[in-house]
ZASE-692434 format. One record per residue: residue number from 1; residue in one letter; x, y, z of N, C-alpha, C in turn. Coordinates in steps of 0.2 Angstrom, whole numbers. Layout:
N
> NUM  A  X  Y  Z  X  Y  Z  X  Y  Z
...
***
This chain:
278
> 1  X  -89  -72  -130  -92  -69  -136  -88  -72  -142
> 2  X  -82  -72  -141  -75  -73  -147  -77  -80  -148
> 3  X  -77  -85  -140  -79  -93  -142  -85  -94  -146
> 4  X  -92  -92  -143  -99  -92  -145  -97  -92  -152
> 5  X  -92  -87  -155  -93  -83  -162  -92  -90  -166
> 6  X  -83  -91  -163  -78  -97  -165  -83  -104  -167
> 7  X  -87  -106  -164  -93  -113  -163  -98  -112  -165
> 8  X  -103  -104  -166  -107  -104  -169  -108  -103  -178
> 9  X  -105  -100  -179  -103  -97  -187  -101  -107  -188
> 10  X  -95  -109  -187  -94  -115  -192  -100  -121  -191
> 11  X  -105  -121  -187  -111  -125  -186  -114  -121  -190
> 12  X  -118  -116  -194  -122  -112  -197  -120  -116  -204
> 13  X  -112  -113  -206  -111  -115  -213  -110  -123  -214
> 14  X  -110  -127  -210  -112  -135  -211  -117  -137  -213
> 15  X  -120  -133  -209  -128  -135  -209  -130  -135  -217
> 16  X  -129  -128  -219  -131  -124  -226  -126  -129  -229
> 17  X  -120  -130  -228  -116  -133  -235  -121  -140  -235
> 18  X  -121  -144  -230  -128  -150  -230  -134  -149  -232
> 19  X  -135  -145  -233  -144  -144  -236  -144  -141  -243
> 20  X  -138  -135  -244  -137  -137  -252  -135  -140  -257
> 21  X  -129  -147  -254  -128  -150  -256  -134  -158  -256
> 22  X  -138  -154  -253  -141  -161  -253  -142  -167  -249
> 23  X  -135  -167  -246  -136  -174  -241  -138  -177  -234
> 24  X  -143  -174  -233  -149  -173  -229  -155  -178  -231
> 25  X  -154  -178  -238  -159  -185  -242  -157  -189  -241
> 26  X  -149  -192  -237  -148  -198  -236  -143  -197  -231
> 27  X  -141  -205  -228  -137  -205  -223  -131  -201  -224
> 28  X  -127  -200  -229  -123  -195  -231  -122  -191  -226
> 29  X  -124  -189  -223  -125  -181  -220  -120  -184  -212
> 30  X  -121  -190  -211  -119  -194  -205  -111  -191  -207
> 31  X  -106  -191  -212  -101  -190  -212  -100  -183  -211
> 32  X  -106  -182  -218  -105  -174  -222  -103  -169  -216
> 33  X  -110  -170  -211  -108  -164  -205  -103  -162  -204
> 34  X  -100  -168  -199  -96  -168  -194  -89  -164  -199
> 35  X  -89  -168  -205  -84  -166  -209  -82  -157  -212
> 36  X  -90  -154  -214  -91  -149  -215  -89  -143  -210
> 37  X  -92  -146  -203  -92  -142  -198  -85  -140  -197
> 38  X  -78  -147  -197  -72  -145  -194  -69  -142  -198
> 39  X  -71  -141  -208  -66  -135  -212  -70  -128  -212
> 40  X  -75  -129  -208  -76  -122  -209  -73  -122  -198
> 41  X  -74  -125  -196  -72  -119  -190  -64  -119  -191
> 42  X  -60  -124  -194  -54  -121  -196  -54  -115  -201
> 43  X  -57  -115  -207  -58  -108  -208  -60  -99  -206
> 44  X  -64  -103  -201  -68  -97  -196  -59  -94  -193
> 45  X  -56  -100  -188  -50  -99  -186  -46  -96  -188
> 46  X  -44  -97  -193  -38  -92  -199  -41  -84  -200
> 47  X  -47  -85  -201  -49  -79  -203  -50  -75  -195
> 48  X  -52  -77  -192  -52  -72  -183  -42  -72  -183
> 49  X  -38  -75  -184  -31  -73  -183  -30  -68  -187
> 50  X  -31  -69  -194  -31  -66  -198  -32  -58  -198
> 51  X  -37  -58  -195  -43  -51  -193  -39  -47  -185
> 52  X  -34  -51  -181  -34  -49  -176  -26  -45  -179
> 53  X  -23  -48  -184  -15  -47  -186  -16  -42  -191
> 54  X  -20  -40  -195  -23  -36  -197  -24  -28  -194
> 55  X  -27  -30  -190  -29  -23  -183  -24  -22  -181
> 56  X  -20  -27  -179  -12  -25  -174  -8  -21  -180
> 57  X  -7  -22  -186  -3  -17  -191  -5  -13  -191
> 58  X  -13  -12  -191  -16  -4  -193  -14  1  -185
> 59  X  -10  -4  -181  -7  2  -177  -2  5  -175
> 60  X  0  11  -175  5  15  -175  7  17  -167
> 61  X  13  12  -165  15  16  -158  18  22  -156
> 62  X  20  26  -164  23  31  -162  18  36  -162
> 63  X  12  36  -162  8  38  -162  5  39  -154
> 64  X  5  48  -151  2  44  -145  -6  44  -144
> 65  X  -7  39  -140  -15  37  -142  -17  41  -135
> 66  X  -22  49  -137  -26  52  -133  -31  48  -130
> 67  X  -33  44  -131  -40  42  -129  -42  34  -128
> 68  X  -46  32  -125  -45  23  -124  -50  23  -131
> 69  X  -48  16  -135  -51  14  -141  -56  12  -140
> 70  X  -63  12  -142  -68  9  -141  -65  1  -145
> 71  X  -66  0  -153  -64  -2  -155  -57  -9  -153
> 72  X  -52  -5  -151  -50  -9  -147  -49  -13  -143
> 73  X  -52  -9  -136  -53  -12  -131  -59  -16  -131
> 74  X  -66  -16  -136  -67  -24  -137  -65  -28  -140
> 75  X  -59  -29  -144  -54  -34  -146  -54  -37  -140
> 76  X  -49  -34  -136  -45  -36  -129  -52  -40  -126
> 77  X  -55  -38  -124  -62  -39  -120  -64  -48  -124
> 78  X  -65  -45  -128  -65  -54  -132  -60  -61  -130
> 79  X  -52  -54  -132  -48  -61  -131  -45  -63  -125
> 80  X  -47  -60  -120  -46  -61  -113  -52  -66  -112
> 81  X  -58  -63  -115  -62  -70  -113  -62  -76  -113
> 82  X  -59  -76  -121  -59  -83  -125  -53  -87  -120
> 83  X  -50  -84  -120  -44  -84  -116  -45  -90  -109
> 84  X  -46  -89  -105  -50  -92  -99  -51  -99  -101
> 85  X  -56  -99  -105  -59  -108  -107  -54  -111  -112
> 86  X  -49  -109  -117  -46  -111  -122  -40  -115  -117
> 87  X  -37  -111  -110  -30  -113  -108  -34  -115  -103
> 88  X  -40  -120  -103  -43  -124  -98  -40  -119  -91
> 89  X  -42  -113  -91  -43  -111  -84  -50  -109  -80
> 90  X  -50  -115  -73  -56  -114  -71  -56  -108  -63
> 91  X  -60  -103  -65  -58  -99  -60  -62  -98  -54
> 92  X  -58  -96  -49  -63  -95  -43  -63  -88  -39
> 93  X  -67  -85  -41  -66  -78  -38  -70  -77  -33
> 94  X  -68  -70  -28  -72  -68  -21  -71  -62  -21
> 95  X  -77  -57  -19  -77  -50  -19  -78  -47  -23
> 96  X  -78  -50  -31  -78  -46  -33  -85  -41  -35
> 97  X  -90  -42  -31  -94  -36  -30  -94  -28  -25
> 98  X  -87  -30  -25  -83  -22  -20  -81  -17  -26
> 99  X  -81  -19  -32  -78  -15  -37  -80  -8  -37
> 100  X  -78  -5  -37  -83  1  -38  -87  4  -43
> 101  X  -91  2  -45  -97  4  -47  -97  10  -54
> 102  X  -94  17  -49  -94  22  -53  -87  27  -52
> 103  X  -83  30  -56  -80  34  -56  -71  29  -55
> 104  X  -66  32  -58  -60  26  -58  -56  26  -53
> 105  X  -53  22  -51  -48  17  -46  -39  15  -48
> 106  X  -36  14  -44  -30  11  -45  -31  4  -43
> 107  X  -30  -2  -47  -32  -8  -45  -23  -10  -44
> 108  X  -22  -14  -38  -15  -16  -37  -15  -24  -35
> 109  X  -12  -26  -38  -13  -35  -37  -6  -37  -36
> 110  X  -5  -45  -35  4  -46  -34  4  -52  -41
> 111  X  11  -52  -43  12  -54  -52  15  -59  -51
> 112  X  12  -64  -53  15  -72  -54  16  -73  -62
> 113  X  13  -72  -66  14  -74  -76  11  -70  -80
> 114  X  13  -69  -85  10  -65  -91  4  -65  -91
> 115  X  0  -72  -89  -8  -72  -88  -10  -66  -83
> 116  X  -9  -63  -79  -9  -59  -74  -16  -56  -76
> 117  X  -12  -51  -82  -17  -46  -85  -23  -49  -89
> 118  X  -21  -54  -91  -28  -57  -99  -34  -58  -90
> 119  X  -32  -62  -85  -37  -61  -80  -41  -58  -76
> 120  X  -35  -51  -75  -39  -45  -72  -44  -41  -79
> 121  X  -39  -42  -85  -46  -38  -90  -51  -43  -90
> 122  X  -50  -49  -89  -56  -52  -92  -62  -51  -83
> 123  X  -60  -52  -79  -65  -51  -73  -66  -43  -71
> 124  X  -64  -37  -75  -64  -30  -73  -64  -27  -81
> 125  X  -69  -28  -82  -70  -28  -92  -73  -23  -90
> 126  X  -77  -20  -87  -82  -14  -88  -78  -9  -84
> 127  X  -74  -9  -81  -68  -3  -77  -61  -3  -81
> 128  X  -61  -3  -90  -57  1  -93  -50  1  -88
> 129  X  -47  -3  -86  -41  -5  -84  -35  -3  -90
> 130  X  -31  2  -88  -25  1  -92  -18  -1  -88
> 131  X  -15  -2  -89  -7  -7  -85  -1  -3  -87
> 132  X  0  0  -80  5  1  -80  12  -5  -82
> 133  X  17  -6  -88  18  -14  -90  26  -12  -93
> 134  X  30  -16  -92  39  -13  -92  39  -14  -99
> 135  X  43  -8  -103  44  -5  -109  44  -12  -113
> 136  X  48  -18  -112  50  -24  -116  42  -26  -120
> 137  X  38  -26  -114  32  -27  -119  29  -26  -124
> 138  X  32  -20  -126  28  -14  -131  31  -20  -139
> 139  X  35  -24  -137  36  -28  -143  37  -36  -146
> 140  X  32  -34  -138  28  -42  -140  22  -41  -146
> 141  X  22  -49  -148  17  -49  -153  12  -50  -152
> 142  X  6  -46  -156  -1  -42  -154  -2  -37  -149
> 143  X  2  -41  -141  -1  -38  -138  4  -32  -136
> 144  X  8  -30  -139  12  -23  -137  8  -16  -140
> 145  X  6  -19  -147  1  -14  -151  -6  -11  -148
> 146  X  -8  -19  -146  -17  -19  -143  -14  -13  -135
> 147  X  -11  -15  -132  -9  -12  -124  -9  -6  -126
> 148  X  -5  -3  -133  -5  4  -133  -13  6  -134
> 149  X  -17  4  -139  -23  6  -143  -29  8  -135
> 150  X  -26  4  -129  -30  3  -123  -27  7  -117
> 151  X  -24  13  -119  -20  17  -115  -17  13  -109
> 152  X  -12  7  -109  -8  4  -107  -2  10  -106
> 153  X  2  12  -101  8  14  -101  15  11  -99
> 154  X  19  12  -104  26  8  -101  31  13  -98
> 155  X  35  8  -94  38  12  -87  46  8  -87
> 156  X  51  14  -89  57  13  -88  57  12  -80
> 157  X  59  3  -77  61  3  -72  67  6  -70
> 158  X  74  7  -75  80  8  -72  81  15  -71
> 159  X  74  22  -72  77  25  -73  72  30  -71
> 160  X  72  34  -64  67  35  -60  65  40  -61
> 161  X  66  46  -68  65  53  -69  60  50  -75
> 162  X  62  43  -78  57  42  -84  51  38  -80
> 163  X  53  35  -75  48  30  -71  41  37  -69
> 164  X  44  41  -67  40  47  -62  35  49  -71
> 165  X  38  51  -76  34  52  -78  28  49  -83
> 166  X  30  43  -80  25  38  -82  19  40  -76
> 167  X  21  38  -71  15  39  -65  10  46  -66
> 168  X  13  52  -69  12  57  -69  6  55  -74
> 169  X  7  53  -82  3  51  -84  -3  49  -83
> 170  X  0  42  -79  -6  38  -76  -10  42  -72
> 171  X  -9  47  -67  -13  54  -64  -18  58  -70
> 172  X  -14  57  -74  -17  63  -79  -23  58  -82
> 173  X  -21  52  -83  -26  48  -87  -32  47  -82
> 174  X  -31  44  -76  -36  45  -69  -39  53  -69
> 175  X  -38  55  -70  -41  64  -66  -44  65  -76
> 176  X  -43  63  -80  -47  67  -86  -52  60  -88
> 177  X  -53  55  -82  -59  50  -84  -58  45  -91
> 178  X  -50  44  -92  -52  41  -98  -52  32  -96
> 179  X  -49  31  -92  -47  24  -89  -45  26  -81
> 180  X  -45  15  -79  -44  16  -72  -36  12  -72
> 181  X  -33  14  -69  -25  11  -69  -24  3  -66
> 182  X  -21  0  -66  -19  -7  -65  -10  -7  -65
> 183  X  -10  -9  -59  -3  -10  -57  0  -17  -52
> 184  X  6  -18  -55  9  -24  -51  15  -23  -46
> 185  X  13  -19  -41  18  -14  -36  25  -19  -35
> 186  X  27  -24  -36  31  -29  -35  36  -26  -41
> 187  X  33  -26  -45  39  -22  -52  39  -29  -55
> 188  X  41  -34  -53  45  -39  -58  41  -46  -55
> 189  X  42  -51  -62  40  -57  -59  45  -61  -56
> 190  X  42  -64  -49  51  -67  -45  48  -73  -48
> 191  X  54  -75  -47  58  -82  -47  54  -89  -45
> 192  X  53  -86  -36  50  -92  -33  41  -88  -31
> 193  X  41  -84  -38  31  -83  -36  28  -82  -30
> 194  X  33  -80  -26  29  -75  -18  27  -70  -18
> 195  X  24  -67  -15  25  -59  -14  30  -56  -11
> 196  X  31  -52  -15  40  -47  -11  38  -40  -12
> 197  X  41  -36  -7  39  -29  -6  40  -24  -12
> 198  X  34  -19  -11  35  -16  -16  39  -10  -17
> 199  X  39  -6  -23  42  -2  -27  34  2  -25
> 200  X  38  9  -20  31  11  -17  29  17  -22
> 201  X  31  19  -26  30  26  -31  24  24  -33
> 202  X  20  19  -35  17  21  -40  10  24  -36
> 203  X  11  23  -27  5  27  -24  3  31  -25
> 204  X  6  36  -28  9  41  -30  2  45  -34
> 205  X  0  39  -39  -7  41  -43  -12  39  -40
> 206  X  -12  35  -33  -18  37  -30  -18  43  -25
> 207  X  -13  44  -22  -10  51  -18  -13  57  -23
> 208  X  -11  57  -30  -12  65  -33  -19  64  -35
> 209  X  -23  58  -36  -30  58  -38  -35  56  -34
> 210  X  -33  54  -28  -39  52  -23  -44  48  -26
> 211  X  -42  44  -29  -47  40  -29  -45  31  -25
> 212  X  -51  27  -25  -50  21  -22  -46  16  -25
> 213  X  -41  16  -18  -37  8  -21  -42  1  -22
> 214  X  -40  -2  -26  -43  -10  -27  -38  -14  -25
> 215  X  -39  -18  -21  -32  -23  -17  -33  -32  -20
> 216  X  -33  -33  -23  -32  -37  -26  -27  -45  -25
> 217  X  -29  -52  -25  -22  -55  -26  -24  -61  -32
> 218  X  -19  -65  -33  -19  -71  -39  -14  -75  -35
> 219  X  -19  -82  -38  -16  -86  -35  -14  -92  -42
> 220  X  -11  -95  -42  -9  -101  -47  -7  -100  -57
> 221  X  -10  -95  -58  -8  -91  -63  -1  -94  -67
> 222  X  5  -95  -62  11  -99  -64  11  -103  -66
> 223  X  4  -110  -66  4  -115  -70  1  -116  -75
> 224  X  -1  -110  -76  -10  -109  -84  -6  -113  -89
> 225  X  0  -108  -92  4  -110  -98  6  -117  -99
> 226  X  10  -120  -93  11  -127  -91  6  -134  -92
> 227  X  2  -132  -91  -4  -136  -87  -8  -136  -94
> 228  X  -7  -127  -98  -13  -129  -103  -8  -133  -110
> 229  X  -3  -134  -110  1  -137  -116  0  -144  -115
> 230  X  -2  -146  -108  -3  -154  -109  -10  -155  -105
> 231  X  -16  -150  -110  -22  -150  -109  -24  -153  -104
> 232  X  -22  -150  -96  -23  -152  -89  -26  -144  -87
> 233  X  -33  -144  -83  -35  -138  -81  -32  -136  -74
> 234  X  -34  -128  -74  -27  -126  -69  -35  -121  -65
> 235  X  -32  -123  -57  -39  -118  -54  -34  -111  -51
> 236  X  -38  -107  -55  -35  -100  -53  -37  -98  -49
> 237  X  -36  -91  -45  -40  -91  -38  -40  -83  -38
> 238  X  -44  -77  -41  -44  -71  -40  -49  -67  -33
> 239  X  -44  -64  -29  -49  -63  -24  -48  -53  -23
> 240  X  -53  -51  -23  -53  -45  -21  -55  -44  -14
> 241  X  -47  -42  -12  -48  -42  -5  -51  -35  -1
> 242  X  -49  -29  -3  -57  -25  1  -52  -18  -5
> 243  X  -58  -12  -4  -56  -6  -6  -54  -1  -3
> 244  X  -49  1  -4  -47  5  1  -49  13  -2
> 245  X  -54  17  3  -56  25  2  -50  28  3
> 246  X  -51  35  -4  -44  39  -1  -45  43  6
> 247  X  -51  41  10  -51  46  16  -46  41  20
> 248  X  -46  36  19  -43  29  22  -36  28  23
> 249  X  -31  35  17  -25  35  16  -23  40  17
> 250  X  -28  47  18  -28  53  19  -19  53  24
> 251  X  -15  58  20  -10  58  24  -5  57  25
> 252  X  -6  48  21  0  43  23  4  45  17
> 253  X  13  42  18  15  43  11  16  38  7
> 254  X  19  37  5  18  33  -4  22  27  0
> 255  X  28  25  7  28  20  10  26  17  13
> 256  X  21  21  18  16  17  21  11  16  18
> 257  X  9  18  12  4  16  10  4  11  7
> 258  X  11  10  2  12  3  1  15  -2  5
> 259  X  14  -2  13  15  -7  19  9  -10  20
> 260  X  5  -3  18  -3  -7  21  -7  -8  17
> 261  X  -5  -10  12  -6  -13  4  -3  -20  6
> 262  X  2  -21  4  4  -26  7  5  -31  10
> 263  X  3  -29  15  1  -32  23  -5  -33  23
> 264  X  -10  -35  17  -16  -34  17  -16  -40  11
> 265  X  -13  -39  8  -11  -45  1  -7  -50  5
> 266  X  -3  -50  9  2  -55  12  -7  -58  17
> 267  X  -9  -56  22  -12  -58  25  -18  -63  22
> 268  X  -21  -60  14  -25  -65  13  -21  -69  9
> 269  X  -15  -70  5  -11  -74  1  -11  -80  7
> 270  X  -8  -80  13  -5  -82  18  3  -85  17
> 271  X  5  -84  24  13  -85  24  17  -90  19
> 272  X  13  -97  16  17  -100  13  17  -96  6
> 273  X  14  -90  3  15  -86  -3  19  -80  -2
> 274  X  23  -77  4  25  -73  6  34  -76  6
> 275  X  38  -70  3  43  -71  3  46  -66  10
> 276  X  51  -72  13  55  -69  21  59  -63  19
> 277  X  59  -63  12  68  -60  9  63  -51  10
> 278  X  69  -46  13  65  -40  13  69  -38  6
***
């Protein structure tokens, strides 16, 4: 939508700036366009930044946000889209018609690069994903602001009384229907981009709200940034690998159930993605 907007508006005022100026009555117009078209989609561009940094001030994070933004979160929905074809990424997805349909979930996938999230919003746009996301980000630019506007929660990792009450949250925000939670049970992005075992707490919000895991994995994501800076395309690979019911967990506790989460991500990743290191 963001892109459509981006190429269609500065074709519109080209057109109009060539017809009332005229040069449509002769070859002129051979330049005029081309010319017309590139200062106004640089215009158009200044002004969509413009409009986006605008909206980021008008937000207050001390502010806590009861409710997911409508307004907001089709920001997010936009720039996750535009996002995808700007950074030349061609993706390949599977399964994602397991999603579910009706009522929220805890989607759990494994973390390669900041891209992580702009993918999973952009392919799970109509399941109101918030991210469970480590406190540093809150002040990152744009996107610390927009996170909060979209009931995102951040998670003192060092510090497991504050940790618990983030989860706690994320149960509250699950059980009152306003969002579905999204998490990267790994806690941190490694090093050498494998999977490595997780930090099992956070099953904790599917445990106290019974609802379905989404199991998730990504593949290549680590290259997007690299690959799109010397405008070479990167094939990304999201695959939903199946749903887990909570009659499926009934029982288990929050370590086995993040074994058998895992063991389920490790097996569609395969071994060359998996780290040996317990």
């Amino acid at each position: 939508m963001l892109l459509g907007f981006l190429f269609t508006v500065p074709a519109v005022c080209a057109l109009l700036i060539c017809f009332f100026t005229g040069v449509f009555q002769s070859l002129a117009w051979l330049w005029a366009l081309p010319v017309s078209y590139l200062g106004s989609f640089l215009v158009t561009g200044v002004l969509v930044f413009l409009f986006v940094i605008i909206c980021e001030h008008a937000v207050d994070t001390d502010k806590p946000q009861e409710k997911d933004s409508k307004f907001y979160r089709f920001l997010v929905n936009c720039i996750a889209e535009a996002a995808i074809p700007i950074l030349s990424v061609k993706m390949h997805t599977k399964g994602l018609e397991k999603t579910p349909k009706e009522g929220r979930f805890l989607l759990v996938c494994n973390h390669l690069n900041e891209m992580d999230p702009v993918v999973l919003l952009r392919y799970f746009k109509d399941s109101q994903l918030a991210f469970i996301s480590k406190r540093e980000n809150q002040s990152m630019f744009v996107v610390g602001k927009y996170m909060h506007k979209i009931q995102c929660q951040l998670m003192n990792r060092e510090n497991d009384r504050e940790a618990l009450k983030t989860i706690l949250k994320c149960v509250e925000i699950i059980k009152e229907d306003k969002a579905s939670i999204a998490v990267f049970p790994e806690g941190y992005i490694k090093p050498d981009r494998k999977l490595h075992h997780f930090r099992s707490g956070v099953f904790k919000i599917a445990q106290r709200t019974k609802v379905p895991i989404v199991v998730c994995t990504l593949r290549n994501t680590q290259y997007v940034f690299h690959n799109g800076k010397r405008l070479k395309p990167t094939d990304v690979y999201l695959n939903l690998v199946d749903v887990i019911q909570p009659e499926a967990y009934a029982g288990m506790s929050t370590v086995d159930l993040g074994n058998m989460v895992y063991e389920m991500m490790a097996q569609d990743l395969g071994p060359e993605n998996v780290s040996n290191e317990e």
